[in-house]
N, C-alpha and C positions, 0 to 999 in steps of 0.2 A: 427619645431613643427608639429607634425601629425595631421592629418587633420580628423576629426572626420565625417561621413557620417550617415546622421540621416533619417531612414525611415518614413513613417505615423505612422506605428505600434508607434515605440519606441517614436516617440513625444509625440502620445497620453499618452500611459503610462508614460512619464515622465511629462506630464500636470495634469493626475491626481495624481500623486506621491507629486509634490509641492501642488496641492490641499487642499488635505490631510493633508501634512504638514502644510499650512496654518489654515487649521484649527483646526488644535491639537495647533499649538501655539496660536488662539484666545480664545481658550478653558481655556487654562494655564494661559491667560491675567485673565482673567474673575472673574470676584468678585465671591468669593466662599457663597456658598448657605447655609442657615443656618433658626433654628427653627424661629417663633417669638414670644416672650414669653410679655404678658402683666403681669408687676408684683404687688401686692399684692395694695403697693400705689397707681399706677397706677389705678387699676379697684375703690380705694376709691375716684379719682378724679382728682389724678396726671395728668394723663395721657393730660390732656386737657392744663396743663401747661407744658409737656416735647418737647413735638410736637405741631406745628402751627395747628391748627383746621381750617378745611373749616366753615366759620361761614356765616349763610346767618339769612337774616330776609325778613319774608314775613307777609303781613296780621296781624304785630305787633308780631309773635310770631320770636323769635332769640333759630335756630338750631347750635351745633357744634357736627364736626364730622371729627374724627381724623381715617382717614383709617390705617389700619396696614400691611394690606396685601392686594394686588392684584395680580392674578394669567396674566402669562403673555400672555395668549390668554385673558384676559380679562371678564373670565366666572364666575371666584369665588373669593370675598373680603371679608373683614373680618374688626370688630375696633370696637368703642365704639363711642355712639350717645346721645345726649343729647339733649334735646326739653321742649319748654314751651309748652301751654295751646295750643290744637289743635281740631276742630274736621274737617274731612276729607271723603268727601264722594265717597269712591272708586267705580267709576260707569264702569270705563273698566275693564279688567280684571288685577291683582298687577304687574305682567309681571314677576317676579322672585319669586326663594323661599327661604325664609328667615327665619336661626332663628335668635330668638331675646331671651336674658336673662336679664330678668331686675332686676337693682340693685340699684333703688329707684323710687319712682312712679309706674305708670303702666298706662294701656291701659284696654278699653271698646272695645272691635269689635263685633261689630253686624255685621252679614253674613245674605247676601241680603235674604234668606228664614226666616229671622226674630232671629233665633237662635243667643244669648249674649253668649261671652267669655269674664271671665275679668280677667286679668291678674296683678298683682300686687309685686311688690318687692321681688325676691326670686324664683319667676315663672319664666318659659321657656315657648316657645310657637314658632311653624312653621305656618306659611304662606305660603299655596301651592300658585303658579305662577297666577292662576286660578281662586283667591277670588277675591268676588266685597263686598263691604258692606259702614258699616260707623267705622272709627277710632276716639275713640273720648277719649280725656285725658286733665289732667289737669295739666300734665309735665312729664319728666320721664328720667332716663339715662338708656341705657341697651346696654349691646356685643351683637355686629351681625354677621352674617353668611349668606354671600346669594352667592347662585347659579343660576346662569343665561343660562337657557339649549337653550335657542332662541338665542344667541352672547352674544356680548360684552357690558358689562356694561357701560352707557354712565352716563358721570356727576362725 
């Protein structure tokens, strides 16, 4: 058998050659990437029975909230949220920006210059990163959309 003599160069090149290879085949492993569509039952209420909801209770009010989508640096989510009786007095600043489209109930926010927005079933509404005020409602479910320009979404 011949005996094969291998320089630096040609090592190199052949380290990144299986490289490469390696990860064209984890590539090819890889769950393939696809829309995510919340369907019609779904946004009437499904959704909270198809997927397990993060359900928390705090202060007697019991939130669920079923994420759909997290982006994989962690910057942009997406899903539908659902909340009892809250009012919330946002004294830092909200940290993300968020839409919100609600599809029953709504929301009161007062912006700490005194200025009311009320928002109500059928309404859309963003939340720059930036707002401080008061949230205040009496329940509500609504699709969300937030984008986290400071990192990663924690919680």
């Amino acid at each position: 058998m011949a005996r094969i003599e291998m320089t630096r160069p040609t090592v190199r090149a052949l380290t990144v050659v299986c490289a490469c290879f390696g990860m064209a085949m984890a590539a090819y492993a890889a769950d393939p990437v696809h829309p995510v569509k919340i369907s019609r039952a779904q946004v009437a209420g499904k959704i909270f029975e198809d997927h397990k909801p993060v359900v928390k209770t705090e202060d007697g009010n019991t939130t669920h909230d079923v994420e759909v989508f997290l982006s994989k640096d962690r910057q942009f989510d997406a899903g539908m949220y659902r909340s009892g009786k809250v009012r919330a007095e946002i004294k830092a600043p909200y940290g993300v920006n968020e839409y919100m489209h609600f599809l029953e109930g709504g929301v009161t926010l007062t912006s700490s210059d005194g200025t009311v927005t009320e928002v109500r079933a059928g309404d859309s509404v963003v939340i720059p990163e930036d707002w401080t005020g008061v949230w205040d409602t009496e329940g509500y479910t609504k699709i969300y959309v937030i984008y986290s320009p400071g990192g990663p979404i924690t919680e």
